[in-house]
C-alpha positions in Angstrom: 1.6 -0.1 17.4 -1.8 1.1 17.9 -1.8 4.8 16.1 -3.0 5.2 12.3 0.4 6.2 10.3 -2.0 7.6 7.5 -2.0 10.9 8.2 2.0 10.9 8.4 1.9 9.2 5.0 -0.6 11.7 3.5 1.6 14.2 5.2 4.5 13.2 2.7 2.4 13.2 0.1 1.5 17.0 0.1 5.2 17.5 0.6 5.4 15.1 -3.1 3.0 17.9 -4.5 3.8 20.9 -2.8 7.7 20.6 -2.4 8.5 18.8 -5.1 6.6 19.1 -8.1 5.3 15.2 -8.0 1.8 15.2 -8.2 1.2 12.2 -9.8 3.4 10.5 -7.5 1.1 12.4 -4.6 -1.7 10.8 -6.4 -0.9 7.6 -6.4 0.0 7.9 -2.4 -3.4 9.5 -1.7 -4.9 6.9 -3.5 -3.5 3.9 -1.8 -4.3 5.1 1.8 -8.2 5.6 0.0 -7.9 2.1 -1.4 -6.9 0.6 2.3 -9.6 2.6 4.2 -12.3 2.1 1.9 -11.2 -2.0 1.9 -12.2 -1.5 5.9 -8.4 -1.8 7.2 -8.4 -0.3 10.6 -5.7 0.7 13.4 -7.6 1.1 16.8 -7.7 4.2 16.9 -10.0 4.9 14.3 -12.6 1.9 15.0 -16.0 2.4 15.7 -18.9 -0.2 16.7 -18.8 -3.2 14.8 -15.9 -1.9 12.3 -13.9 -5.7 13.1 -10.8 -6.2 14.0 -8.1 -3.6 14.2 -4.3 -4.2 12.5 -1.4 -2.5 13.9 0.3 0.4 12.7 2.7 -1.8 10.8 0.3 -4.2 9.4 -1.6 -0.3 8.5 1.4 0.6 6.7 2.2 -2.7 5.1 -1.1 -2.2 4.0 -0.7 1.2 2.0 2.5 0.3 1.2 0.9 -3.3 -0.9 -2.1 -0.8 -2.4 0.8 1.6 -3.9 2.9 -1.2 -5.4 -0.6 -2.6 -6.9 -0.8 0.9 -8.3 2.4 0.4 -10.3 
């Protein structure tokens, strides 16, 4: 529960793009994990000095996954 699941996410969506011919659908993804990094949402691992408090890989993905519905 402590590992970022962004770069798995980001992972499907190059396969979106790439694989099957869904950029805008890629773009929208891509967008969403910007939105939630840029709000300062946080697993542990990618922390640094006085970043706050870090959310779990769920609460992480729960997060992306709230950004891409706001996207709709």
């Amino acid at each position: 529960g402590k590992a970022n699941p962004s770069a798995c996410i980001l992972s499907f969506a190059m396969a979106l793009r790439y694989s099957f011919d869904q950029g805008a659908e890629a773009d929208r993804l891509e967008a969403a994990v910007e939105k939630v990094l840029a709000d300062g949402v946080r697993t542990a691992d990618l922390m640094q000095a006085n970043d706050g408090t870090p959310v779990s890989t769920t609460e992480m993905g729960d997060a992306i996954l709230s950004a891409l519905d706001a996207s709709l």
